[in-house]
C-alpha positions in Angstrom: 116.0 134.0 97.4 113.7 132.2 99.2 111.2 130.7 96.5 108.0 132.3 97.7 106.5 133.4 95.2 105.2 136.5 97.4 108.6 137.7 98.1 109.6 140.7 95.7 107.8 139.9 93.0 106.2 141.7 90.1 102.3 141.0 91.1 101.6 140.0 87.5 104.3 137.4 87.3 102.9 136.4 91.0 99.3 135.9 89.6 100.2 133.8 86.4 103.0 131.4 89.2 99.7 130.8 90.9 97.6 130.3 87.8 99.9 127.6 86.8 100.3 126.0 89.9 96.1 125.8 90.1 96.0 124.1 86.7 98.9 121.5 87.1 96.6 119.4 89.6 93.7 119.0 87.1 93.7 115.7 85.6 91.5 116.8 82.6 88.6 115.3 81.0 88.7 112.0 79.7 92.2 110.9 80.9 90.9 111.7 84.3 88.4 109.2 84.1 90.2 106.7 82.6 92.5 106.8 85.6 89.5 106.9 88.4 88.2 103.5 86.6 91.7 101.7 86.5 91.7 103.0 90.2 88.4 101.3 91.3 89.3 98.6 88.9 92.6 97.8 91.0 91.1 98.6 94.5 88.0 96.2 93.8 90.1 93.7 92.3 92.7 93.8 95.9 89.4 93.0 98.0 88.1 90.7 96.0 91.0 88.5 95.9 92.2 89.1 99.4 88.5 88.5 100.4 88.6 85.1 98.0 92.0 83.9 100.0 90.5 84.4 103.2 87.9 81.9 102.6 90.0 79.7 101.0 92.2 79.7 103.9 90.2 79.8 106.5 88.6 76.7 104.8 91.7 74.7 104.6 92.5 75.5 108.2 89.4 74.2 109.0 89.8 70.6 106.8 93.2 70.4 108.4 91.8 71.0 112.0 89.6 68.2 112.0 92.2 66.2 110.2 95.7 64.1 111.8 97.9 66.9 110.5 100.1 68.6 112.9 99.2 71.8 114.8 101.4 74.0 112.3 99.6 73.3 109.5 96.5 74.9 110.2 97.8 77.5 112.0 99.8 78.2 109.2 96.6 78.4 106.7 95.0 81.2 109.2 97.7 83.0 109.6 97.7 83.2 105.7 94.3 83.9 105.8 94.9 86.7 108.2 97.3 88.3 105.9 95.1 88.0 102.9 92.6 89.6 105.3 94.7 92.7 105.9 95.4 92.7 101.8 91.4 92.9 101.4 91.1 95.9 103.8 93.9 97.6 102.5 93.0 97.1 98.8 89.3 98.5 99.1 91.2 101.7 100.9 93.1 102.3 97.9 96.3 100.1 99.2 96.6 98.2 96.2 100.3 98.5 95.5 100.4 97.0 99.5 98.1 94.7 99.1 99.7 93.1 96.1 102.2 92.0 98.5 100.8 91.0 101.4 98.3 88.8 99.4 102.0 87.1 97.8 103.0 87.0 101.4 99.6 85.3 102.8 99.6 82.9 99.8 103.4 82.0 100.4 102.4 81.4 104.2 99.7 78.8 103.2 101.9 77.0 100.6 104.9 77.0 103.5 102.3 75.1 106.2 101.0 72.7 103.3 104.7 71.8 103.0 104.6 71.0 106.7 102.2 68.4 106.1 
């Protein structure tokens, strides 16, 4: 058997396969709504704070620039900043789970070129 549901079939037992297929996607009511919040909750939350790190980074790259610390340092804090960059864009896509990490990863970067200072 092949598992299409037009193969052989009684037609009623075809109809009510199809019925229940078309009602398993709906999220229903108020539980659907809950979960679109939570969503746009999570997905402004990812830009916000990826957006907030790229600032901050940016900013410190630009302290340590003008300052006598060595070239890695700064470079270090932008690439951070670039990450946390990509984490903003992908959380306000609907990334979030992605941009979790790469806004760990781009944090991590910065803390690793502040330890080269």
């Amino acid at each position: 058997m092949s598992g299409r549901t037009d193969s052989d079939t009684d037609p009623s037992i075809a109809e009510a396969a199809w019925n229940r297929e078309d009602t398993q996607g709906d999220e229903g009511g108020e539980d659907g709504e809950e979960y679109a919040e939570g969503a746009r909750r999570a997905r402004w939350t990812a830009a916000g704070t990826g957006a907030l790190l790229c600032l901050a980074g940016l900013a410190a790259a630009l302290m340590r620039l003008t300052g006598s610390a060595p070239a890695r340092v700064p470079a270090a804090y932008a690439l951070g900043a670039a990450v946390c960059a990509l984490a903003a864009v992908l959380g306000a896509r609907g990334r979030t789970r992605r941009a979790l990490w790469l806004l760990i990863v781009g944090t991590m970067v910065m803390a690793l070129g502040d330890q080269f200072d």
